[in-house]
N, C-alpha and C positions, 0 to 999 in steps of 0.2 A: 502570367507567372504562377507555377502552383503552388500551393499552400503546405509548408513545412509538415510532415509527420510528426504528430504527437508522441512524446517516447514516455511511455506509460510506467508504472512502477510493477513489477512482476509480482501477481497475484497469487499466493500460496495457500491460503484457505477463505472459503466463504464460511461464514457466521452467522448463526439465529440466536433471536431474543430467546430464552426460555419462558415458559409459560410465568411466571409469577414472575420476570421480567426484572431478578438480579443478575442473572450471569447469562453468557455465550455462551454455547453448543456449538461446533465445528460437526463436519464428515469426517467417518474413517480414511483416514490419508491413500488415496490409491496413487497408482503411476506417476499423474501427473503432477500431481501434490508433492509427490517426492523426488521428479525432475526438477520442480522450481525449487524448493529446498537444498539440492546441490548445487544450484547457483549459486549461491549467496558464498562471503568472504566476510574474513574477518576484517572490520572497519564499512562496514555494509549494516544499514539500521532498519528495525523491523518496524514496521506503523499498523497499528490499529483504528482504520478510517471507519467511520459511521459514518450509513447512510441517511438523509432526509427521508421521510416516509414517500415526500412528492417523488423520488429518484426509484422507489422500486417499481417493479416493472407489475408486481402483482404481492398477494399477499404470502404467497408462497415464496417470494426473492429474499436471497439474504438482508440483515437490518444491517452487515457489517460485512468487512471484509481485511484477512488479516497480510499486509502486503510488504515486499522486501525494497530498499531505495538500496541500488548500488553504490555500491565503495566509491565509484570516479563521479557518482549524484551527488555523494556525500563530500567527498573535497571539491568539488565544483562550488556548491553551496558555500563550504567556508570559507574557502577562496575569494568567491564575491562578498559575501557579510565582512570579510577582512578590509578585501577593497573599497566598499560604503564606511567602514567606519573610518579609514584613512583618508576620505575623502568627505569626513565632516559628515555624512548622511545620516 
């Protein structure tokens, strides 16, 4: 039997620590940055995921990454959290 594909959250910007390590730095937004950006829908939520340090790949890999969860992720989600709580969980 194979193993379900992972359906991942659409990736709009990578993120670096700044040096004195208050705020994120992003890239100038090229093409692709701006295809995954017209994705998105209103009722569609943005997440700002941090990485573990053990997860980057080097020290040059982003510390963060700034990602979009779809509109039908997002009622999916509260769909079930409705049906957990109406089932006592």
């Amino acid at each position: 039997m194979a193993k379900d594909k992972k359906d991942y959250n659409t990736t709009i910007v990578p993120l670096w620590e700044t040096r004195n390590g208050g705020a994120f730095m992003s890239i100038e937004i090229g093409p692709e940055h701006f295809d995954a950006i017209r994705t998105m829908q209103v009722g569609g939520k943005l997440v700002f995921k941090l990485l573990k340090e053990e997860y980057r790949k080097s020290e040059k890999s982003p510390n963060a990454y700034l990602e979009y969860i779809s509109k039908d992720k997002v009622e999916a989600f509260k769909t079930a959290r409705a049906n957990d709580a109406d089932a006592g969980i």
